[in-house]
C-alpha positions in Angstrom: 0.0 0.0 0.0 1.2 3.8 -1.1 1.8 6.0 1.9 2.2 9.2 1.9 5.3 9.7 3.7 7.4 9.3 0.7 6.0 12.4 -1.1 6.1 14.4 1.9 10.2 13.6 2.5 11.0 14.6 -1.3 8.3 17.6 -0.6 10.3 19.1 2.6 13.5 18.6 0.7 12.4 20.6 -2.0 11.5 22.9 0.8 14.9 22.8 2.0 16.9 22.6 -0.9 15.0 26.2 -2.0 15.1 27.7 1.5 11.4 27.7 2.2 10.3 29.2 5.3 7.2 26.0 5.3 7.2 22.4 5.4 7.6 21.4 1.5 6.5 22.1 -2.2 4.6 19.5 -4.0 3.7 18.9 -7.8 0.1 19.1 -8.6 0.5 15.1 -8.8 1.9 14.9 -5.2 -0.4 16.5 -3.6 -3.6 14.6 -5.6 -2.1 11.8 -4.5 -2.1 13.2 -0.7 -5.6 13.7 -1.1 -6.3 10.7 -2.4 -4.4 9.1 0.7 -5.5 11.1 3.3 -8.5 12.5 5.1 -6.7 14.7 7.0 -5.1 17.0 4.0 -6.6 20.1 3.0 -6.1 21.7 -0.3 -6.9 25.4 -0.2 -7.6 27.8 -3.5 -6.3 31.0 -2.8 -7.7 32.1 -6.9 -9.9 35.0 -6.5 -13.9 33.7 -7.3 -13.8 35.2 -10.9 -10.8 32.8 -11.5 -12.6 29.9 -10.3 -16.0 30.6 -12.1 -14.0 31.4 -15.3 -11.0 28.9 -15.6 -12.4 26.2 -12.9 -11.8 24.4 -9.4 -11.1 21.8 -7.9 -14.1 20.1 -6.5 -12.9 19.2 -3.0 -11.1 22.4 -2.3 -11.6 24.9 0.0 -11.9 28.4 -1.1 -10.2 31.7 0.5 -8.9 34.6 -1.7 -5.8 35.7 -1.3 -6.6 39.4 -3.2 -9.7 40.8 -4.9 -11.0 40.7 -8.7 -10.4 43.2 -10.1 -7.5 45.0 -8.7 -5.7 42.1 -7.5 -6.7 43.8 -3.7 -5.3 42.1 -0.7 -7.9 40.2 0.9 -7.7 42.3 4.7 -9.1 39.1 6.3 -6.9 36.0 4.8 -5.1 35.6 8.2 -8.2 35.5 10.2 -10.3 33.4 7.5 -7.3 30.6 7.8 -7.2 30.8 11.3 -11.1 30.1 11.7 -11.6 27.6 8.3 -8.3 26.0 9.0 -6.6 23.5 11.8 -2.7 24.5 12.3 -1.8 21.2 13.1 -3.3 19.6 9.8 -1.9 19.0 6.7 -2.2 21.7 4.5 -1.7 22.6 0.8 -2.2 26.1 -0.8 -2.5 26.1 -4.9 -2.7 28.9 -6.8 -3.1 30.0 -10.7 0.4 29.3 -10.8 1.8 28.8 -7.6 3.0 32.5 -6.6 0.0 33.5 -4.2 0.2 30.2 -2.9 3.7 30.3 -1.9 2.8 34.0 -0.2 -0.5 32.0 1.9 2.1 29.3 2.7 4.8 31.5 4.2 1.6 33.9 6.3 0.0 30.4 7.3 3.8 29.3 8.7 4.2 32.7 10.1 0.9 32.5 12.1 2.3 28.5 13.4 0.8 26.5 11.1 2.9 23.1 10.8 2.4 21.4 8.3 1.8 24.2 5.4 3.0 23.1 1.8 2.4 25.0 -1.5 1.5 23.2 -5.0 4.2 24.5 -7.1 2.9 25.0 -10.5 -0.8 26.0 -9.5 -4.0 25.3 -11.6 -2.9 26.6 -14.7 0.8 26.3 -15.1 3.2 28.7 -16.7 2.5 29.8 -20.2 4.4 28.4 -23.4 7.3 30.9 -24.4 5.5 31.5 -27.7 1.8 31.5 -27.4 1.5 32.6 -23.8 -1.2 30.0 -23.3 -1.7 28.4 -20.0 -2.4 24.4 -18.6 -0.2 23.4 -21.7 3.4 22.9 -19.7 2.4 21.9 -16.1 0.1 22.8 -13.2 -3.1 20.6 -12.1 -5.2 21.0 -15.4 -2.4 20.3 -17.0 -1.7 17.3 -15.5 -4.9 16.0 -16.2 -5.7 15.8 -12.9 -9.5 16.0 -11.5 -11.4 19.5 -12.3 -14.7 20.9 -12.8 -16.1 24.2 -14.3 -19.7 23.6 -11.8 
């Protein structure tokens, strides 16, 4: 049987091999197979709501902007929506378009002492090719192939 201690020890070394200030970094695949493993893992969307009604989600994620469509605004409450939705002690993974906001939720959520924070490197949509700037073509959840809905 497939546990997931294996892809949480090449997760924290990414972690420490890039000097991040939380527990690891997983690929979109890692951390659907956490999931899949797990009860106790949470994955948290930190897209704004236009993002996920446009592009799509992740049906068993848990939803908490990081900023504001339009204007990209900070979202004044993140830290206290996290501390109330969340537990500090559980296994937690932040994703992103592209894993940028998610890394900034994973570094506030280890600064506020949660644990076991991780971010999904890559995000929902990936990078964008070189030449045709499109997205979920390279890497990132979608891309992966990876469970998604547009409901």
């Amino acid at each position: 049987m497939e546990t997931i201690s294996p892809i949480l020890e090449k997760a924290k070394q990414r972690a420490a091999d890039l000097n991040l200030p939380y527990a690891g970094a997983l690929t979109p695949s890692e951390a659907f197979k956490i999931l899949q493993l797990t009860q106790n893992a949470k994955l948290v969307d930190v897209r704004t709501r236009a993002e996920l009604e446009l592009v799509g989600r992740v049906p068993q994620a848990t939803h908490i902007e990081w900023a504001f469509y339009p204007g990209m605004v900070a979202n004044p409450d993140f830290s206290a929506q996290i501390k109330t939705q969340l537990d500090p002690e559980a296994l937690t993974i932040f994703m992103c378009r592209t894993g940028g906001r998610s890394h900034n939720a994973a570094v506030l959520a280890a600064q506020l002492g949660f644990s076991e924070v991780y971010n999904m490197l890559e995000g929902f949509e990936g990078e964008a090719t070189p030449d045709t700037k499109q997205r979920c073509k390279l890497n990132g959840w979608k891309a992966a192939d990876l469970p998604w809905t547009n409901a």
